[in-house]
C-alpha positions in Angstrom: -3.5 61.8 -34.0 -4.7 65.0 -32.5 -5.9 62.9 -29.2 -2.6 61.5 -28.8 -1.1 64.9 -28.4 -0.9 67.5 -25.3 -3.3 69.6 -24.6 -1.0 72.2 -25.2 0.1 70.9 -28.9 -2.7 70.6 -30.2 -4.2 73.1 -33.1 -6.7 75.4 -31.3 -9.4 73.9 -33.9 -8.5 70.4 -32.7 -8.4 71.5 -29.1 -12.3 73.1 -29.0 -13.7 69.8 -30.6 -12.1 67.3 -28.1 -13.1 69.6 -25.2 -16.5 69.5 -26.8 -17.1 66.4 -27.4 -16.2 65.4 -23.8 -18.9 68.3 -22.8 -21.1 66.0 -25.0 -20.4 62.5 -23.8 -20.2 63.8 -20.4 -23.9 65.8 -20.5 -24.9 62.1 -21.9 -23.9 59.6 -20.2 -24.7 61.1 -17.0 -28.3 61.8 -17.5 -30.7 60.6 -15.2 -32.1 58.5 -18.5 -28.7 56.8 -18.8 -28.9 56.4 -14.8 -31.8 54.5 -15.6 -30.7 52.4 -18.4 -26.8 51.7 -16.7 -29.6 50.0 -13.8 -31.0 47.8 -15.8 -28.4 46.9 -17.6 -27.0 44.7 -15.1 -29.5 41.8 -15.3 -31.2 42.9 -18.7 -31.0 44.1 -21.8 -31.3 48.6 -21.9 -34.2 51.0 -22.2 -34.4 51.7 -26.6 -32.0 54.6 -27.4 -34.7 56.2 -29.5 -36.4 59.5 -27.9 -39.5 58.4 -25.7 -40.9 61.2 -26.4 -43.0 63.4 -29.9 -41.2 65.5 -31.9 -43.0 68.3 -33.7 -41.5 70.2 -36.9 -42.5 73.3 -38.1 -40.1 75.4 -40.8 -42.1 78.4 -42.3 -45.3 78.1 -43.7 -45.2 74.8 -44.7 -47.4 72.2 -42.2 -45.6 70.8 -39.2 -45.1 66.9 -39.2 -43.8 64.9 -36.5 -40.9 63.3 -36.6 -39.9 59.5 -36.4 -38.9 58.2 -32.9 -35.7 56.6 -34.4 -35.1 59.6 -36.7 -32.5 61.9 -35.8 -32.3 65.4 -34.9 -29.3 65.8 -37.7 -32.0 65.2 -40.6 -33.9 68.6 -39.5 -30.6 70.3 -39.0 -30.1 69.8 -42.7 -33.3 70.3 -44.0 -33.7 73.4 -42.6 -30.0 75.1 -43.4 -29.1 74.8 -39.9 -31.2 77.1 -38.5 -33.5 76.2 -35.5 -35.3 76.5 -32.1 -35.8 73.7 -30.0 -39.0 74.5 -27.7 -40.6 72.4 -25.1 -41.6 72.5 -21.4 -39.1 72.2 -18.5 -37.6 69.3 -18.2 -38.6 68.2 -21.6 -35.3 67.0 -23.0 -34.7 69.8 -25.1 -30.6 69.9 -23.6 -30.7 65.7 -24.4 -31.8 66.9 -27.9 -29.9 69.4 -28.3 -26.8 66.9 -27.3 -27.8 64.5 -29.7 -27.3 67.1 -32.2 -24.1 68.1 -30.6 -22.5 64.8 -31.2 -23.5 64.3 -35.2 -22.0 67.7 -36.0 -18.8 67.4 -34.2 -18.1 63.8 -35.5 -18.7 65.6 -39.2 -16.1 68.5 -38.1 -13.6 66.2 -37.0 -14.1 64.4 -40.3 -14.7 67.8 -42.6 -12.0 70.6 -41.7 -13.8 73.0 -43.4 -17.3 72.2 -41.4 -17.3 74.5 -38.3 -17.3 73.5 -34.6 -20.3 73.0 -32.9 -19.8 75.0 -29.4 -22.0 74.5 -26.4 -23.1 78.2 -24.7 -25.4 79.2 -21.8 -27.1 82.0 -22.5 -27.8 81.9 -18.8 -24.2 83.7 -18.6 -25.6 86.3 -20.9 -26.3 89.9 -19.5 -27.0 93.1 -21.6 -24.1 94.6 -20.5 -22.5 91.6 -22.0 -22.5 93.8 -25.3 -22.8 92.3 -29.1 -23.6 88.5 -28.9 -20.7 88.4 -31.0 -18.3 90.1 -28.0 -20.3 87.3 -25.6 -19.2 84.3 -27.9 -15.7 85.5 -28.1 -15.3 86.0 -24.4 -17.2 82.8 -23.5 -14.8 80.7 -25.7 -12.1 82.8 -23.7 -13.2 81.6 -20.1 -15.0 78.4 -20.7 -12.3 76.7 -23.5 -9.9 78.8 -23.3 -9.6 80.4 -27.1 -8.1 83.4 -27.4 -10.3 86.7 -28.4 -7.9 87.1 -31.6 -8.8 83.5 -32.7 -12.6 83.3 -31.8 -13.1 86.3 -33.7 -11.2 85.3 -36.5 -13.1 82.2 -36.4 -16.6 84.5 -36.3 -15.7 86.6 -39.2 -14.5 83.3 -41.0 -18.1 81.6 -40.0 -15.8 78.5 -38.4 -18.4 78.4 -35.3 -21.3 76.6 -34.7 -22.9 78.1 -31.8 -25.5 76.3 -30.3 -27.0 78.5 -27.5 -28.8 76.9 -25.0 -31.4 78.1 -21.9 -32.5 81.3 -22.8 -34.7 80.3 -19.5 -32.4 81.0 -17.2 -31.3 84.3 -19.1 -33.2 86.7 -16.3 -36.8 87.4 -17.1 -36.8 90.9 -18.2 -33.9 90.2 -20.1 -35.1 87.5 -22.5 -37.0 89.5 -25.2 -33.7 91.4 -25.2 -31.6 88.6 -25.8 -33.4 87.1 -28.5 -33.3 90.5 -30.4 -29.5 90.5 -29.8 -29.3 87.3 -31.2 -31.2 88.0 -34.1 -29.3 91.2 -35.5 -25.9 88.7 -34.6 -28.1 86.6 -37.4 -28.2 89.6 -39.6 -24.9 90.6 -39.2 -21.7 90.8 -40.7 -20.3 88.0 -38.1 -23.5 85.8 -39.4 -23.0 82.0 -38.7 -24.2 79.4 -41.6 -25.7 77.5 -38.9 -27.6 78.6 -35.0 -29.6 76.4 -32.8 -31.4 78.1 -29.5 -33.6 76.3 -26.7 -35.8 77.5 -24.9 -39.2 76.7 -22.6 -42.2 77.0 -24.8 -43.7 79.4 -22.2 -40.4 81.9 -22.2 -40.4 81.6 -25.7 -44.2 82.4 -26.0 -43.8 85.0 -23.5 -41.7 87.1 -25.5 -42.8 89.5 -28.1 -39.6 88.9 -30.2 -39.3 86.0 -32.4 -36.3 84.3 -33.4 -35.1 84.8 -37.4 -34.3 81.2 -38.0 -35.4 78.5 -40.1 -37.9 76.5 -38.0 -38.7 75.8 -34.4 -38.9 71.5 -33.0 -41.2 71.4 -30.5 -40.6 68.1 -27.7 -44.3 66.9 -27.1 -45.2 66.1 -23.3 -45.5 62.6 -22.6 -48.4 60.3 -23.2 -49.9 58.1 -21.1 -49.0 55.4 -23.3 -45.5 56.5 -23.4 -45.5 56.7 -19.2 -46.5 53.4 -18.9 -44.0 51.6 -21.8 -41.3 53.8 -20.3 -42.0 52.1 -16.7 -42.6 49.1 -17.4 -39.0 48.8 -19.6 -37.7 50.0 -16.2 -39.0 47.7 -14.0 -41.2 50.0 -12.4 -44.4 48.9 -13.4 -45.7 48.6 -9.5 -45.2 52.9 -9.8 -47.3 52.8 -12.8 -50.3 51.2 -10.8 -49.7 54.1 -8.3 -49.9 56.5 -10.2 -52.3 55.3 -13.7 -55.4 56.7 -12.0 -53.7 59.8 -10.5 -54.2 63.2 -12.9 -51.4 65.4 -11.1 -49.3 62.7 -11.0 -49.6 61.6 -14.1 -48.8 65.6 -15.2 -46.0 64.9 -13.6 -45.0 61.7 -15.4 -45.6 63.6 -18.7 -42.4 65.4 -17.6 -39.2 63.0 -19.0 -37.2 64.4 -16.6 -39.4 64.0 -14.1 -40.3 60.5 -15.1 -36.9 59.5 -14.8 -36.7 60.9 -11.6 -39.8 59.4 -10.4 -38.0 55.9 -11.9 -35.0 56.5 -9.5 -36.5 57.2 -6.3 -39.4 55.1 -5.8 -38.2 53.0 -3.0 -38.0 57.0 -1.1 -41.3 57.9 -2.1 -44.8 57.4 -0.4 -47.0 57.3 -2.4 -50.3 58.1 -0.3 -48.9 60.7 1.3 -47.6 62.3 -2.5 -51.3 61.3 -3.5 -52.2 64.0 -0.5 -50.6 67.0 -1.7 -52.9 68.5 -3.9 -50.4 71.8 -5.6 -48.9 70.8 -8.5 -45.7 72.4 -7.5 -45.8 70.9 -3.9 -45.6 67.2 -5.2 -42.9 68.5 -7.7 -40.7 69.4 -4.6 -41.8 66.1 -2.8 -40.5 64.4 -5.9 -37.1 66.7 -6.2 -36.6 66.0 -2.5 -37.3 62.3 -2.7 -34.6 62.2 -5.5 -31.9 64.1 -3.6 -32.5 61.9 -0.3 -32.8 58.4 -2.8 -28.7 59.4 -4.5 -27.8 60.5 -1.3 -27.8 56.8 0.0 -25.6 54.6 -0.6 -21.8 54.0 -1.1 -19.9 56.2 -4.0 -15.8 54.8 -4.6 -14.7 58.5 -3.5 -15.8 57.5 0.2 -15.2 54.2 1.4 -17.1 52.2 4.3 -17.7 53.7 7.1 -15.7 56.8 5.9 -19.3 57.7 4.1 -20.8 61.8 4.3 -23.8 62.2 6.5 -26.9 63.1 4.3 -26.7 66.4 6.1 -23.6 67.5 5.0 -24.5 66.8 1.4 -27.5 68.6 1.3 -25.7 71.4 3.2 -22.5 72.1 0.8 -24.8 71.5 -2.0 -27.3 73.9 -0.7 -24.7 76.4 -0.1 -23.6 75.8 -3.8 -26.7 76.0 -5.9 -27.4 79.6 -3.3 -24.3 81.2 -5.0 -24.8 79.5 -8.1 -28.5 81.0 -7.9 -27.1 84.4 -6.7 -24.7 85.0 -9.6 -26.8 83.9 -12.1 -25.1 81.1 -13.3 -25.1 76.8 -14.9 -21.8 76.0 -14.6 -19.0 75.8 -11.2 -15.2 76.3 -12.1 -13.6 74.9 -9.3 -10.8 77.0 -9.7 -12.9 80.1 -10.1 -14.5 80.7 -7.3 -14.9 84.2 -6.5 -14.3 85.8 -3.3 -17.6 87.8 -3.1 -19.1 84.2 -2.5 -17.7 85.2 1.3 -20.3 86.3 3.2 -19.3 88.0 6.8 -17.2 90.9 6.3 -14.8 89.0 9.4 -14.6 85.7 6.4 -13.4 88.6 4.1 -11.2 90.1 6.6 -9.3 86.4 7.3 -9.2 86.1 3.1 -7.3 89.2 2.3 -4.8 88.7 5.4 -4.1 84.7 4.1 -2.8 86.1 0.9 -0.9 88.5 2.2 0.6 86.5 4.4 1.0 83.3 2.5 2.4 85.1 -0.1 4.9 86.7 1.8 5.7 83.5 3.4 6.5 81.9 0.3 9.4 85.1 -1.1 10.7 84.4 2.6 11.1 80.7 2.1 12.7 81.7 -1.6 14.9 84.3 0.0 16.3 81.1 2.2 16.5 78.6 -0.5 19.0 81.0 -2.2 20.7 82.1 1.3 21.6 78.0 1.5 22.6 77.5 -2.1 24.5 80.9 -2.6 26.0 80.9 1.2 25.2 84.5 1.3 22.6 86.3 4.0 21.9 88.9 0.7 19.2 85.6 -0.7 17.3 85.9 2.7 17.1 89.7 3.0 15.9 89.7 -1.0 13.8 87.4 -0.1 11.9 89.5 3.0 12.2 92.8 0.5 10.3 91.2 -2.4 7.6 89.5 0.7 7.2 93.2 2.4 6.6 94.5 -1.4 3.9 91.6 -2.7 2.0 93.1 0.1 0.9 96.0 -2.2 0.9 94.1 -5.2 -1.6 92.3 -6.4 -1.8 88.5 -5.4 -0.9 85.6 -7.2 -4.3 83.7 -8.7 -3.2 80.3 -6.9 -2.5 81.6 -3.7 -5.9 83.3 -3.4 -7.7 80.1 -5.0 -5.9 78.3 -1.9 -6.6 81.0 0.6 -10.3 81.3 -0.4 -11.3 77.4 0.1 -9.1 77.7 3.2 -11.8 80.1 4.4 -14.4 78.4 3.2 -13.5 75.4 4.6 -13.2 76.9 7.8 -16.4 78.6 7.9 -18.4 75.3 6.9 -19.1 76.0 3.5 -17.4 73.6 1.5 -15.4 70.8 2.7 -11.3 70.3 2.4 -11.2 68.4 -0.3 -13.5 70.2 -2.7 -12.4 68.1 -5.9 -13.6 64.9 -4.1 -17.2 66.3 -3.1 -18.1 67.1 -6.2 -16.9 64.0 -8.3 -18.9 61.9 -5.7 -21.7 64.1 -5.9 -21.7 64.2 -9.8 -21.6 60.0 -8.9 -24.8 60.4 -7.0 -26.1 61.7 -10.3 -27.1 65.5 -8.2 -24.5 67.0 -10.5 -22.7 66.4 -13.5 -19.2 67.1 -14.5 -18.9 69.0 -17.7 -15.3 69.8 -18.2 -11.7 69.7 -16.3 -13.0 70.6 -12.4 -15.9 72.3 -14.6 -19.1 71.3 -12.8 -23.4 71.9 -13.3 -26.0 70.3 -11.3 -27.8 68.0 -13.0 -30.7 70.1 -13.8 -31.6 73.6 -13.0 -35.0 72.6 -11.5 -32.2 70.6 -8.9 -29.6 73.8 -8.4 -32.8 75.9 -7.7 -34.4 72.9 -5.4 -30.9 72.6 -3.3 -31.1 77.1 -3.3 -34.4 76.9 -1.6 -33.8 74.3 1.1 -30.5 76.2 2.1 
């Protein structure tokens, strides 16, 4: 029933699970592995569903077993209290994993009222200055769904939040050891949760002298061989596995699932003897990245018809200019209707800013003022009118008007286009980003935002 209702009607516990669980399917069904299954699908029957990849258990001192590719993440969420770390290398799949969890626990809380809601956060958003990670949660339910502080920390002290806290990678370097030991004492404290999952990159998470206080840690195994090959030949791609079978670095690469996928995608873009060439492991990652991007730049998305398509240049450009600020500020996730206005960079950009509001502002008590000098028949509505416009001139500014003002200068300076909305849903249809929320955006991996940072 709770679907059928407004946004607005619905209970705040009913509202956090529906906006989560389209966070979830969202993050799924537009990963590049589902890019590579909706492919085939066409002519053939789907890549498996099961993970393509090893899972390793450990939880205490007991021996670490692996776990069974069609076995689910929810059985070690159970057996070990709800308490774990998911660790692997970049571009592993531990977000996909972590997803997959996701979506078990929030079809039990929608079942269970008295189960608590599995909530997606980026630790990336995380600074020390942030405070208690109990203060983060609340304000992060605050601007990301929207829950007031009074209810997200009545739902803390009441243990009705899941939190499941995800990239301590992108948390900044000399901050992680820092933010694991904040999250341990919330662990230990009075606001404890029943259940916690983290991710992180193995080598972060070995880095640090800090150790998280949970139950046990699921490590994603690299790829083998083995796996490579099934994997590209279930996709059609079995002339890129006789590229690359009897390459080492590439085959590093391969053992990469994001990578993989990637690799699956953009073939047609790739040459293969002159990748073979590059002999730094990093370098033929960036020739792969850039292949992608210039591969899902091609062709026709619905948002753009015929011969009303973007030049690849402008893509790259507002992309670019996107994943800088993104980079800059420290941050996973794009609000559409939060951009700030330090993202202005000439002090003449900021200059035309704060005179647009102003002056739009004013312009719209002056229009008011002669709606009511019409309807009333009195000049008194026109002269209000220009009173209350010289007056919002000191005041502060109305949010919309300077979230209009802002892309108008924007625009105008070449950093985003007009239609912002439009960009972005095509571009999250080129599968270079992917739309997490309402006019909530990410790029579709952080190895991508910080790709599209450097070539800017």
């Amino acid at each position: 029933m709770s679907r059928l209702m407004p946004h607005k009607l619905q209970p705040p516990r009913d509202l956090l699970l529906s906006q989560v669980q389209r966070e979830i399917q969202a993050g799924r069904s537009q990963s590049l592995h589902a890019t590579v299954q909706a492919k085939l699908s066409q002519d053939s029957p789907p890549l498996g569903v099961s993970r393509c990849w090893d899972v390793e258990v450990k939880a205490g001192n007991r021996p670490s077993f692996r776990l069974p590719p069609k076995a689910s993440m929810d059985k070690v969420f159970d057996r070990t209290s709800g308490k774990l770390v998911i660790l692997g290398a970049i571009g592993s799949g531990k977000t996909t994993t972590l997803l997959e969890l996701a979506l078990v626990l929030v079809s039990r809380a929608e079942k269970d009222p008295s189960l608590p809601v599995p909530v997606l956060f980026e630790l990336g958003s995380w600074k020390a200055e942030s405070g208690a990670i109990a203060d983060w949660l609340i304000a992060q339910l605050k601007f990301k769904y929207g829950i007031s502080p009074a209810i997200g920390k009545k739902w803390l002290a009441e243990q009705k939040l899941l939190p499941l806290l995800d990239g301590l990678d992108e948390v900044e370097t000399h901050r992680q050891n820092s933010c694991i030991q904040a999250i341990n004492q919330f662990i230990e404290s009075e606001l404890k949760p029943k259940h916690l999952v983290a991710c992180s990159s193995f080598e972060v998470y070995k880095n640090c002298q800090t150790r998280f206080k949970l139950r046990a840690a699921v490590l994603l195994k690299s790829l083998t061989e083995t796996q490579i090959q099934n994997y590209l030949l279930e996709a059609r791609s079995r002339e890129l596995w006789y590229s690359i079978e009897n390459e080492p670095e590439l085959l590093k690469l391969a053992k990469v699932p994001l990578l993989l996928s990637m690799m699956a995608l953009a073939y047609d873009d790739i040459l293969i003897e002159s990748w073979k060439r590059i002999t730094s492991a990093e370098e033929q990652r960036k020739y792969l990245l850039t292949a992608y991007i210039r591969r899902q730049m091609t062709g026709q998305v619905k948002q753009y018809p015929r011969n009303k398509e973007l030049r690849s240049a402008q893509i790259r450009h507002w992309l670019g200019w996107l994943a800088k600020k993104m980079e800059q500020q420290g941050i996973q996730e794009f609000y559409l209707d939060r951009i700030p206005s330090n993202w202005l960079e000439t002090g003449e950009d900021r200059r035309k800013y704060q005179f647009g509001v102003k002056l739009v502002g004013g312009l719209i008590w002056v229009i008011f003022g002669l709606i009511a000098t019409v309807v009333s028949g009195s000049i008194w509505g026109l002269i209000a009118g220009a009173v209350v416009a010289v007056i919002s001139a000191v005041l502060p500014a109305i949010p919309a008007i300077e979230s209009f003002v802002l892309r108008l200068v924007l625009c105008s300076s070449g950093y985003i286009p007009w239609d912002y909305q439009r960009f972005l849903d095509a571009a999250v249809d080129r599968r270079l980003l992917q739309q997490t929320g309402d006019r909530r955006y990410r790029f579709i991996h952080n190895l991508l935002q910080k790709h599209f940072a450097e070539i800017q």
